[in-house]
C-alpha positions as CSV (number, residue, x, y, z in Angstrom):
1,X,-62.8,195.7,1.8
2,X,-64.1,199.0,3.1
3,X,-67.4,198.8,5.8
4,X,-69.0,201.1,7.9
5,X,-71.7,199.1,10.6
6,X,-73.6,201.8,12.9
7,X,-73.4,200.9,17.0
8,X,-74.7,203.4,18.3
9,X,-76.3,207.0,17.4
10,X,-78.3,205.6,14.3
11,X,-81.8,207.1,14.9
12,X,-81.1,208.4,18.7
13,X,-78.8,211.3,19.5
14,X,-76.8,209.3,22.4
15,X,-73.9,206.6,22.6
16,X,-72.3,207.1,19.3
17,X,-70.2,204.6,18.1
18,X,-69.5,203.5,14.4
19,X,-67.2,200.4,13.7
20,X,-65.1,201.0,10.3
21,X,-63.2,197.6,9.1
22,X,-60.7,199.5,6.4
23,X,-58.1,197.0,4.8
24,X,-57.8,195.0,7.7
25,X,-58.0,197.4,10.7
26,X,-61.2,197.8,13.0
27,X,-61.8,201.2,13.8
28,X,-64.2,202.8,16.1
29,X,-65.5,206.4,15.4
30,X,-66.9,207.4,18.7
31,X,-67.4,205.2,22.0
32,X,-70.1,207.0,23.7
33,X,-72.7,206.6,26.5
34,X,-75.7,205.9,25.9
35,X,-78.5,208.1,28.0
36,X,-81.9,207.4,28.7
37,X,-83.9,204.7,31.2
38,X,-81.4,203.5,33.9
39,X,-81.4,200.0,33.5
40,X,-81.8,200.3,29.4
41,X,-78.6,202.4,29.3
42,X,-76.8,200.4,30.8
43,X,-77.8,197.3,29.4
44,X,-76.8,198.8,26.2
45,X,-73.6,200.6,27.4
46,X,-72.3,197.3,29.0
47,X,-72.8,195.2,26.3
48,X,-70.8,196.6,23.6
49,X,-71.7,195.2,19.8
50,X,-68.2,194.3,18.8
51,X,-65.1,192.7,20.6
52,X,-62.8,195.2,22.1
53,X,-59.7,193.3,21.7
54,X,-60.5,193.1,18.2
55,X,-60.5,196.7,17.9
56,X,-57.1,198.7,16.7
57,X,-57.9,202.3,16.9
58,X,-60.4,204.5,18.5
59,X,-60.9,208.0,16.3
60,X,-63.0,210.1,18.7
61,X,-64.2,213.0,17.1
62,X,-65.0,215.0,20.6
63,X,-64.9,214.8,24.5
64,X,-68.9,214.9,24.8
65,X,-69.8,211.7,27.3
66,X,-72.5,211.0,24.5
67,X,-69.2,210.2,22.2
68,X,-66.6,209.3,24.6
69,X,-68.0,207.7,27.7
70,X,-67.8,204.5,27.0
71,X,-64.1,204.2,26.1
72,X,-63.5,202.8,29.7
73,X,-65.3,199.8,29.2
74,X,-63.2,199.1,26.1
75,X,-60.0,198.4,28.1
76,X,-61.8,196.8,31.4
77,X,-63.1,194.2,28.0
78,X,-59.6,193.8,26.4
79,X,-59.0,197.1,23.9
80,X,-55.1,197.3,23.9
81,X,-55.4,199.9,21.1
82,X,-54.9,204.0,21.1
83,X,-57.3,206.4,21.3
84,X,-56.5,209.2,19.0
85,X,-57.9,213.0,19.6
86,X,-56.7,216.3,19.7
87,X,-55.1,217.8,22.1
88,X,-57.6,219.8,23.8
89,X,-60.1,217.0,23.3
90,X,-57.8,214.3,25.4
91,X,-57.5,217.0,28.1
92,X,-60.7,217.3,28.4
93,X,-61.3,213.8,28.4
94,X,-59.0,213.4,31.6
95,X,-61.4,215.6,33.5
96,X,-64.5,214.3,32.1
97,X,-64.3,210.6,31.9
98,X,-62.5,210.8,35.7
99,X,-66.2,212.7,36.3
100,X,-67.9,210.1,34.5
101,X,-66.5,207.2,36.4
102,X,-67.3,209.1,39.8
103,X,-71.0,210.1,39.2
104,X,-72.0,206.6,38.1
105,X,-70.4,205.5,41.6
106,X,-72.7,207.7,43.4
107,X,-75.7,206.8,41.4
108,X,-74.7,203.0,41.4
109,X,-73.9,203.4,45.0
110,X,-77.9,205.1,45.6
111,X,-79.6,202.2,43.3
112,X,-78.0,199.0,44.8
113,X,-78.8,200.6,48.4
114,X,-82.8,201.0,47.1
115,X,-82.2,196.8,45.3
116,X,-80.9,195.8,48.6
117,X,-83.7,196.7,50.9
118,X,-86.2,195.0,47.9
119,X,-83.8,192.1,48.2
120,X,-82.2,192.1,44.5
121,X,-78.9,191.7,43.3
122,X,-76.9,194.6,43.4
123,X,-75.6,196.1,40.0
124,X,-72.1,195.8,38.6
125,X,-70.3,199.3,37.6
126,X,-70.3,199.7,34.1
127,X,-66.0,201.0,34.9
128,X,-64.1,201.9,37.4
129,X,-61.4,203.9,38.2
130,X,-58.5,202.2,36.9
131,X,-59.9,201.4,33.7
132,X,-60.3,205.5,33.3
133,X,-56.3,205.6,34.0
134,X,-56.0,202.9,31.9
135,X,-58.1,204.6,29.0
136,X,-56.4,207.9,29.5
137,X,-52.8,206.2,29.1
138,X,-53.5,205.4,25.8
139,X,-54.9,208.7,24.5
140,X,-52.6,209.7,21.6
141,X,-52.8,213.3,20.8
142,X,-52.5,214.4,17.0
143,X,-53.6,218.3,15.9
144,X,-55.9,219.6,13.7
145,X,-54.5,218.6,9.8
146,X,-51.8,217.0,10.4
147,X,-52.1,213.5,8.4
148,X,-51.8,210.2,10.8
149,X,-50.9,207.1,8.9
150,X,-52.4,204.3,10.4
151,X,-51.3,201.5,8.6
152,X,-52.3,199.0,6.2
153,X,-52.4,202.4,3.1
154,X,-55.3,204.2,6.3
155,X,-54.9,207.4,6.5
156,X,-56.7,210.0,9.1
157,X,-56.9,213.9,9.4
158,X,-58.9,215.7,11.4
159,X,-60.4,219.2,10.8
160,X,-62.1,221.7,12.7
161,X,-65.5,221.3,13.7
162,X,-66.5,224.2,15.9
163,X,-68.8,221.9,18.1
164,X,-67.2,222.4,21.5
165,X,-62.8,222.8,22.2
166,X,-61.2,220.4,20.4
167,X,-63.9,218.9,18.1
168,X,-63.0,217.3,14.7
169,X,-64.5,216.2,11.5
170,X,-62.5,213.2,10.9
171,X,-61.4,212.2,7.3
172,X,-60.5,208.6,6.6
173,X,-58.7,208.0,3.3
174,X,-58.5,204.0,2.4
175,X,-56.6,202.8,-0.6
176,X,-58.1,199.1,-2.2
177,X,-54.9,196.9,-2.6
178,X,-56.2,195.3,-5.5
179,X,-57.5,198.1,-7.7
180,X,-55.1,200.9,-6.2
181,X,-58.4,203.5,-6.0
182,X,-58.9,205.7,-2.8
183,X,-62.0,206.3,-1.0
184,X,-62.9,209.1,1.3
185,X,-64.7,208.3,4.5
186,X,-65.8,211.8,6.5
187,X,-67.2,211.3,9.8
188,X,-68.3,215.1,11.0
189,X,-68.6,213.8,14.6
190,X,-71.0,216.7,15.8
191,X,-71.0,220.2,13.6
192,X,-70.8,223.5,15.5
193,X,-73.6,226.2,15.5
194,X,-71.2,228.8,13.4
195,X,-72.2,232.3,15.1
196,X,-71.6,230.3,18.8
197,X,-69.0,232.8,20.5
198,X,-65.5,231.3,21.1
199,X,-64.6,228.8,18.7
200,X,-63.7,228.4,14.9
201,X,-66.9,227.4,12.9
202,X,-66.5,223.8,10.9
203,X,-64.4,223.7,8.1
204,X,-65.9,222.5,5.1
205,X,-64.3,219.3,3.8
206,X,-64.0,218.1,0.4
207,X,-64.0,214.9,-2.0
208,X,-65.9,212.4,0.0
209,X,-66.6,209.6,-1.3
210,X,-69.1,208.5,2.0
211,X,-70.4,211.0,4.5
212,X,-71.7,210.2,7.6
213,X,-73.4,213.2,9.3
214,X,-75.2,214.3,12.3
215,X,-78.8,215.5,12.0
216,X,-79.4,216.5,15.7
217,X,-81.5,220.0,14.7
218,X,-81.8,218.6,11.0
219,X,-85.8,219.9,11.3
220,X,-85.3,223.6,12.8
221,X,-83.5,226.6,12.9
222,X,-82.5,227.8,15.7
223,X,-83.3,231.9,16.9
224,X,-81.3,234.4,16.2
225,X,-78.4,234.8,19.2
226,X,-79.4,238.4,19.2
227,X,-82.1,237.1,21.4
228,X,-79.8,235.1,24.0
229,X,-78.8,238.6,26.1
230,X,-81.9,240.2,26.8
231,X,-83.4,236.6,27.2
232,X,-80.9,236.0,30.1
233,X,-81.1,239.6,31.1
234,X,-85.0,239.2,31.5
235,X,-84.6,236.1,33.3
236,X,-82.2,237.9,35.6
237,X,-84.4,240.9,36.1
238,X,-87.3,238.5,37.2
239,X,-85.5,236.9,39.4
240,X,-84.2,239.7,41.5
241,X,-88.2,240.5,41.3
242,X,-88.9,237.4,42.9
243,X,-85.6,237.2,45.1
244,X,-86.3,233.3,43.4
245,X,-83.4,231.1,41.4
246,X,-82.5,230.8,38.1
247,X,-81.3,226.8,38.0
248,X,-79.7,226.0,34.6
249,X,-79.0,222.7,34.3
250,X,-75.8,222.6,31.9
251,X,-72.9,221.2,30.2
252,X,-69.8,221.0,31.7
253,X,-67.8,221.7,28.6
254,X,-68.6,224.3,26.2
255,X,-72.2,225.4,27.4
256,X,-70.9,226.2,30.6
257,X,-68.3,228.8,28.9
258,X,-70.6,229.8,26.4
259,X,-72.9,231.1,28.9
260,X,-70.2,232.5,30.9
261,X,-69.3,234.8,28.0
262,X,-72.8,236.1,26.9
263,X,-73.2,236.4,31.3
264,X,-69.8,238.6,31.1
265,X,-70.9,240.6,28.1
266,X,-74.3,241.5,30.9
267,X,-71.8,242.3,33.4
268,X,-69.2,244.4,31.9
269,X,-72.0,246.3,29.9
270,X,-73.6,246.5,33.6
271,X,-76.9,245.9,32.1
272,X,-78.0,243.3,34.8
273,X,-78.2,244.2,38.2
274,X,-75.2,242.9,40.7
275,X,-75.9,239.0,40.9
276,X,-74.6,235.9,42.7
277,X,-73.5,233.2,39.4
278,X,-72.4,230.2,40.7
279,X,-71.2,227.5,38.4
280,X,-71.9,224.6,41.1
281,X,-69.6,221.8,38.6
282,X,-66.2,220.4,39.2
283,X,-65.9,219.0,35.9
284,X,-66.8,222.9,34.6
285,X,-64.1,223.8,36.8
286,X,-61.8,222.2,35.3
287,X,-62.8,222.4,31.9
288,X,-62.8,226.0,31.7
289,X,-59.4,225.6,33.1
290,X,-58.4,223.5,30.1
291,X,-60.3,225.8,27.9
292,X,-58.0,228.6,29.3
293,X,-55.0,226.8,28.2
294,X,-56.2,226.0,24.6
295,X,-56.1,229.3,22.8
296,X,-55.1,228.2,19.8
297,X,-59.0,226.7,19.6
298,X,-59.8,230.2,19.6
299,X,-61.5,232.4,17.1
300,X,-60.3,235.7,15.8
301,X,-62.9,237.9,18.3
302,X,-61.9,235.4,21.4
303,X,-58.0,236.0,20.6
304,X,-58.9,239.7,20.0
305,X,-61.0,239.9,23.6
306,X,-57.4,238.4,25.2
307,X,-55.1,240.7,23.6
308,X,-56.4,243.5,24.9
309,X,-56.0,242.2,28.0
310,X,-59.9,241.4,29.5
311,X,-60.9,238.0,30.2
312,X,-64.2,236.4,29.0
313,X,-64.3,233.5,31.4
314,X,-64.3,235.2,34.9
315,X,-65.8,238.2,36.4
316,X,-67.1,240.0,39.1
317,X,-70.1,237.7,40.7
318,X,-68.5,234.4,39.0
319,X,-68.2,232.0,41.7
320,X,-66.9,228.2,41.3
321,X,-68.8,226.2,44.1
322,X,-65.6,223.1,44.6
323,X,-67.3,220.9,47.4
324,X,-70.2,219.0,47.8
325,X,-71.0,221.1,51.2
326,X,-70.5,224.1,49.1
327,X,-73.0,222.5,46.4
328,X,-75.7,222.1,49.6
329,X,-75.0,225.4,51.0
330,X,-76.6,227.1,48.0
331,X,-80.4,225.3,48.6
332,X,-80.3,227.0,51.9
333,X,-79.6,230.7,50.8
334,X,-82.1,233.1,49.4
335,X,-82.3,234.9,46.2
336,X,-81.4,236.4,44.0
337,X,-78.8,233.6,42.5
338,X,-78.2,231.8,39.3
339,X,-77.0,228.2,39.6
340,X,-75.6,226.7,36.5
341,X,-75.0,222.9,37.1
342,X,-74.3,220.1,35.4
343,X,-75.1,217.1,34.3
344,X,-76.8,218.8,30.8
345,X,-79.4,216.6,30.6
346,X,-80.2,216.1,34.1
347,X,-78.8,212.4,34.3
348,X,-76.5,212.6,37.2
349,X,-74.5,215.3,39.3
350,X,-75.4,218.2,41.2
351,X,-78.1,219.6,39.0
352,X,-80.3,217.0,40.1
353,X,-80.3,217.9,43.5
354,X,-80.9,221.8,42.8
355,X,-83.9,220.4,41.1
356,X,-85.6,218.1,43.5
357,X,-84.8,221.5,45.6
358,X,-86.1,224.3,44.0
359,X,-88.6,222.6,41.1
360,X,-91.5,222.6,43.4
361,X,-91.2,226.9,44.0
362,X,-92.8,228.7,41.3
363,X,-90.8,231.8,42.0
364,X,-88.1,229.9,40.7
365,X,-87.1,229.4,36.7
366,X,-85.1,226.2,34.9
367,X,-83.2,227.1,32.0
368,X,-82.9,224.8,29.1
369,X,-80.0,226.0,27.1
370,X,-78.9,222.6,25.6
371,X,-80.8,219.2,23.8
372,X,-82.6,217.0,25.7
373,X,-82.9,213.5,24.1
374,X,-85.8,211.5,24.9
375,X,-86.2,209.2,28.1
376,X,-83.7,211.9,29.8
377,X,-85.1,213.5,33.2
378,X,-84.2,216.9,31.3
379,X,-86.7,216.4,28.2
380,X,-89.4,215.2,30.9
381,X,-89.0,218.7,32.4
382,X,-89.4,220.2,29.3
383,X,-92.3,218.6,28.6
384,X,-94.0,220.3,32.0
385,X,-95.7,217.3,33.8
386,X,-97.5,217.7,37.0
387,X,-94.5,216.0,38.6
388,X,-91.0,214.1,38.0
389,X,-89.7,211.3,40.0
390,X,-86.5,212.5,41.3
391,X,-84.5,210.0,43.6
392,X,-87.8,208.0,44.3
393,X,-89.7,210.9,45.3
394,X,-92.7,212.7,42.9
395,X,-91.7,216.1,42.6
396,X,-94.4,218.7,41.4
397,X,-92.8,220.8,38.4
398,X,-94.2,224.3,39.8
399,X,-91.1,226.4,38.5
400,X,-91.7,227.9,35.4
401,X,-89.3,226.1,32.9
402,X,-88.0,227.8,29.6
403,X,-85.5,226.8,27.0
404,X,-82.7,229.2,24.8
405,X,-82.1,227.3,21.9
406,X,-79.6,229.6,20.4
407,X,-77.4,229.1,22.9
408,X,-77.0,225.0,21.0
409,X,-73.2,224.0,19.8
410,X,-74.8,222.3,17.2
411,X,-75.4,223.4,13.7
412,X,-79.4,223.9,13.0
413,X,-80.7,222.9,9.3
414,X,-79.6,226.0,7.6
415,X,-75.9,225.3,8.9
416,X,-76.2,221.6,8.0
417,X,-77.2,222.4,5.1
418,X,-74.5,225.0,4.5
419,X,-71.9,223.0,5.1
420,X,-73.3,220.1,2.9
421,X,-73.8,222.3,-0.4
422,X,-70.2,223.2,0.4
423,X,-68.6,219.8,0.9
424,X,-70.2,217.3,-1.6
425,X,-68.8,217.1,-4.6
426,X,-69.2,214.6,-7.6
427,X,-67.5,211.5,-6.2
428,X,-70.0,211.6,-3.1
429,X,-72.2,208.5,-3.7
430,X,-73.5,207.5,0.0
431,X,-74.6,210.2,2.9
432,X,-75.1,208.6,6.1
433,X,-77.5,210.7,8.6
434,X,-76.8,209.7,12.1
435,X,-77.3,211.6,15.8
436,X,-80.4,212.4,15.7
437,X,-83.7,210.9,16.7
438,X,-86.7,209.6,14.2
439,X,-88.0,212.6,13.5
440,X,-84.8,214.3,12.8
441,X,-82.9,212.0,10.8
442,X,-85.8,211.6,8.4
443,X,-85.9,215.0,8.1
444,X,-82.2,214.9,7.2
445,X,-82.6,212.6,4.5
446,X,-85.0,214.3,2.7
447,X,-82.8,217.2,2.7
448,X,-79.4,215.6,1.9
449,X,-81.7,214.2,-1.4
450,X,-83.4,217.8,-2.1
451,X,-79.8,219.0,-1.7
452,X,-78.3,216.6,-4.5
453,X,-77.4,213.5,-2.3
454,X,-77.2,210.9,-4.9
455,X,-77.7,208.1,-1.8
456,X,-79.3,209.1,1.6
457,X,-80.4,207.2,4.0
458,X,-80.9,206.7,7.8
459,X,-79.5,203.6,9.5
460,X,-80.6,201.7,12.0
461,X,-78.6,200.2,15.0
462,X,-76.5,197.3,13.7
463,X,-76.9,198.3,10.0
464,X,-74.1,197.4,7.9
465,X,-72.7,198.7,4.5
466,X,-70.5,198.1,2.4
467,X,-68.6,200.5,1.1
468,X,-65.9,199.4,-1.7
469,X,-65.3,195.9,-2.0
């Protein structure tokens, strides 16, 4: 019997996880973190809907925390399986779960000090560090189309994505036993905004029989990238004006280098005055490290940039910030200055402190270049209240706060619908919308049926379906 049940990512954009029982094997697609209210996250994060030593294989489509964070926990529960991922997706898993693992000690570390002095009982840690080493042990790497067999007449291949480095559509093909017919499972994990700098855009894959896909920006289209320089390039100018901040709170991996090309574009075209960029992230450290040693992600005007020998990830200005002193420093020093920090979302790391630091200056600007999902501290910025509560304290939100959604990794409904007119075909009988929130996945499904979808829907968490029996 063939079965899809949705974990996590059905009608919310975080903690994706899908559970596929295929012939016998139990196979996760995804095993993210779920983000949003502190105690709900990680009452749902801890408590993981399926047994882990029941599981045989993780398939994880991409190193995003929202899809991978939660691996950890699998092996502190009992998974004794492998995790299989690209090559430049298991690097950057090393970096980022390690990361993970160490901001949730400092935020678990800050909240059981606070439940102490209220006398409550502290919190456990959702992981620790050994389970990381244990998780990253396991990670077995496989390459872009090159077929895996996994047993039991299960076979996977992944296929570019174009999301961030490393990112795969994943293709399941499951043979019945009794009446010797295939079906075709296609997970696209998360599709790539095709004109984003850097990377291949998704390949389109054919013959599905299911399709489960993402419907993150499955209700808008996003601006033209034309836009993105002389956006950043105004911002700039202003805050040279102002002698103010430019705070961008920002993905570690793949925002972080995105913006790092369009900043170097500015630069080497000198059409921004000299300016102090400091990409205050160890995790974006090393991840643009990794992305340095993965050329072969690469698309044709990336690989031409490198042959002619310039560099697209450094430049005058650039400056990685590696301690936490070094981090501080940069609250105490005048503009002009950009500070691109992680976490994205504004759940954890140093970008949290820039903000409870600068938000309340109205010289300064925040920067939005990525999705915010609901219940994150991010999408409460966006949404320009009087104040946030930051680390107990009200903070007023006097900084004037913009967003550059170009700049998303993540196709918008034209490019979701691109890529579906190119990949269904007539044996496609169930499409699956999943990452994205209410609004969003409805929206998908009443495009997937405009589009031809024979069988659309959106599931809900725990949902169940059977898919050839």
């Amino acid at each position: 019997m063939l079965s899809v049940t949705f974990l996590g990512a059905a009608r919310t954009t975080t903690g994706s996880m899908h559970l596929v029982s295929a012939n016998g094997l139990r196979i996760l697609l995804d095993c993210g973190l779920y983000q949003g209210h502190r105690k709900e996250a990680f009452e749902i994060n801890r408590n993981i809907k399926v047994d882990p030593a029941d599981i045989d294989y993780v398939i994880l489509s991409h190193a995003h925390i929202d899809h991978s964070g939660n691996i950890p926990t699998l092996f502190r529960r009992g998974f004794k399986g492998q995790v299989i991922a690209t090559p430049a997706t298991a690097d950057l898993c090393g970096a980022m779960l390690r990361d993970c693992c160490y901001i949730q000690s400092q935020d678990l570390e800050f909240v059981n000090r606070q439940r102490k002095k209220l006398g409550k009982r502290p919190f456990e840690p959702l992981y620790e560090e050994r389970d990381v080493e244990e998780a990253i042990a396991h990670f077995r790497e496989e390459p872009l189309y090159r077929g895996v067999d996994l047993g039991n007449d299960v076979h996977l291949l992944f296929h570019e994505a174009g999301h961030i480095l490393g990112s795969a559509i994943v293709e399941l093909d499951v043979k019945n036993s009794k009446s010797g017919r295939h079906h075709r499972l296609v997970f696209t994990g998360d599709l790539g905004n095709r004109l984003q700098p850097i990377l291949r855009p998704p390949a389109v894959v054919e013959g599905a029989n299911t399709l489960l896909i993402e419907s993150t920006y499955a209700d808008r289209d996003h601006p033209s990238q034309e836009d993105v320089l002389g956006r950043l390039k105004g911002y700039i100018e202003d805050i040279h004006q102002q002698r103010s901040k430019l705070i961008v709170p920002c993905f570690s991996v793949g925002r972080t280098q995105e913006l790092i090309y369009f900043l170097n574009i500015l630069v080497e075209k000198r059409r921004i005055p000299p300016t102090k960029i400091y990409i205050d992230s160890p995790l974006a450290l090393s991840a643009t490290d990794i992305y340095d040693r993965h050329k072969e992600c690469y698309d044709d005007d990336a690989s031409a940039i490198l042959r002619s020998g310039r560099r697209f990830l450094s430049f005058p200005g650039l400056e990685f910030t590696r301690s936490a002193e070094d981090s501080k420093a940069l609250n105490h020093r005048q503009g002009p200055m950009v500070i691109i920090s992680a976490s994205g979302m504004c759940e954890g790391g140093r970008i949290v402190h820039h903000l409870r630091n600068n938000l309340a200056d109205p010289r300064n600007i925040v920067l939005f270049v990525g999705y915010q999902a609901e219940n994150t501290l991010g999408r409460r910025i966006v949404e320009r209240p009087e104040t946030v509560s930051i680390f107990g304290d009200e903070v007023p939100v006097a900084a004037r706060v913009h967003t550059i959604n170009a700049l998303s990794a993540h196709a918008d409904r034209g490019g979701l619908m691109q890529w579906f007119d190119s990949a269904k075909g007539p044996h496609l009988s169930r499409v699956f919308a999943v990452h994205g929130e209410e609004a969003q996945t409805k929206a998908m499904v009443d495009l997937l049926t405009q589009h031809g979808a024979k069988h659309a829907m959106a599931p809900v968490s725990g949902q169940k379906e059977v898919l050839d029996g």
